[in-house]
N, C-alpha and C positions, 0 to 999 in steps of 0.2 A: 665178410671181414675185409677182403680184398675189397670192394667197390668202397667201403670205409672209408682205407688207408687214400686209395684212389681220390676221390672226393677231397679227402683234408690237403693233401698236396697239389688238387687244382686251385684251391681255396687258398693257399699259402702261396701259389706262384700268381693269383690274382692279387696280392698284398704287395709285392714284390716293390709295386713302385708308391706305397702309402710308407709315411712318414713309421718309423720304426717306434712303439708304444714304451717302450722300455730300453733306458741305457744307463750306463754303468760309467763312471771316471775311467778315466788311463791309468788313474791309482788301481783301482781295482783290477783294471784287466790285465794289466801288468803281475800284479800278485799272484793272478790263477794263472796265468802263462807261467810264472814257478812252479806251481803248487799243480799242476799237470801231469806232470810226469808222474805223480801218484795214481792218477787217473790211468793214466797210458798201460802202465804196469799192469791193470784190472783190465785191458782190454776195449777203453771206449776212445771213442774218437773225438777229436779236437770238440768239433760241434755240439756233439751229443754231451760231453761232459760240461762246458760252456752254457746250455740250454739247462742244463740239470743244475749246476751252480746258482746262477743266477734266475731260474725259474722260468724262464723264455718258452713257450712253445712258437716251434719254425721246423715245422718238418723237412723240410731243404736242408736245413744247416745242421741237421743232427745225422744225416745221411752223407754232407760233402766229404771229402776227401780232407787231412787235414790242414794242406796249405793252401785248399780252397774258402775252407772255414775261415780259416785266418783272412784270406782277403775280403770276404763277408762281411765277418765281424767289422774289421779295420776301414772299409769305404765305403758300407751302407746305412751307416748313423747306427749304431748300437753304442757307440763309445763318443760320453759327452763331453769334448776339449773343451765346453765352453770355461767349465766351473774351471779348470788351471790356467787359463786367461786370466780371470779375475779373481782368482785367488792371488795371480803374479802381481795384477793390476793395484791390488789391497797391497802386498807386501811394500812395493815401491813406493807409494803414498804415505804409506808407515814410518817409511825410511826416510821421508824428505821434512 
């Protein structure tokens, strides 16, 4: 069991610098940054609940600490700004 755990976490920190398969809006992550604190109360951590919501497996991030998580989440591409770019980019075009 242990050589398992072992393995998926060398396996996750070989990922580390591959593009991130799966990301979520600033809308979203925003709302479960609220919606957290339900989580927290049950005892999981930032990561772990994060992975669990959105379906992510990253054994790293379900282990970090939670203001580590958070800088994970936030600077390693899991959260896509691009779409509120261009959803800004559509409203102003709208406008004019």
């Amino acid at each position: 069991m242990k050589t398992i755990a072992f393995a998926s976490m060398i396996a996750t920190i070989g990922n580390l610098n591959r593009p991130v398969s799966h990301t979520i809006s600033r809308i979203e992550y925003e709302t479960f940054q609220r919606e957290f604190i339900f989580q927290k109360l049950k005892g999981k951590s930032f990561g772990l609940a994060f992975c669990e919501k959105f379906d992510i497996t990253d054994f790293i991030l379900e282990h970090l600490s939670d203001n580590t998580a958070k800088y994970h989440i936030e600077n390693l591409g899991y959260i896509d700004d691009i779409n509120i770019t261009e959803n800004l980019k559509n409203n102003e075009t709208k406008m004019d």
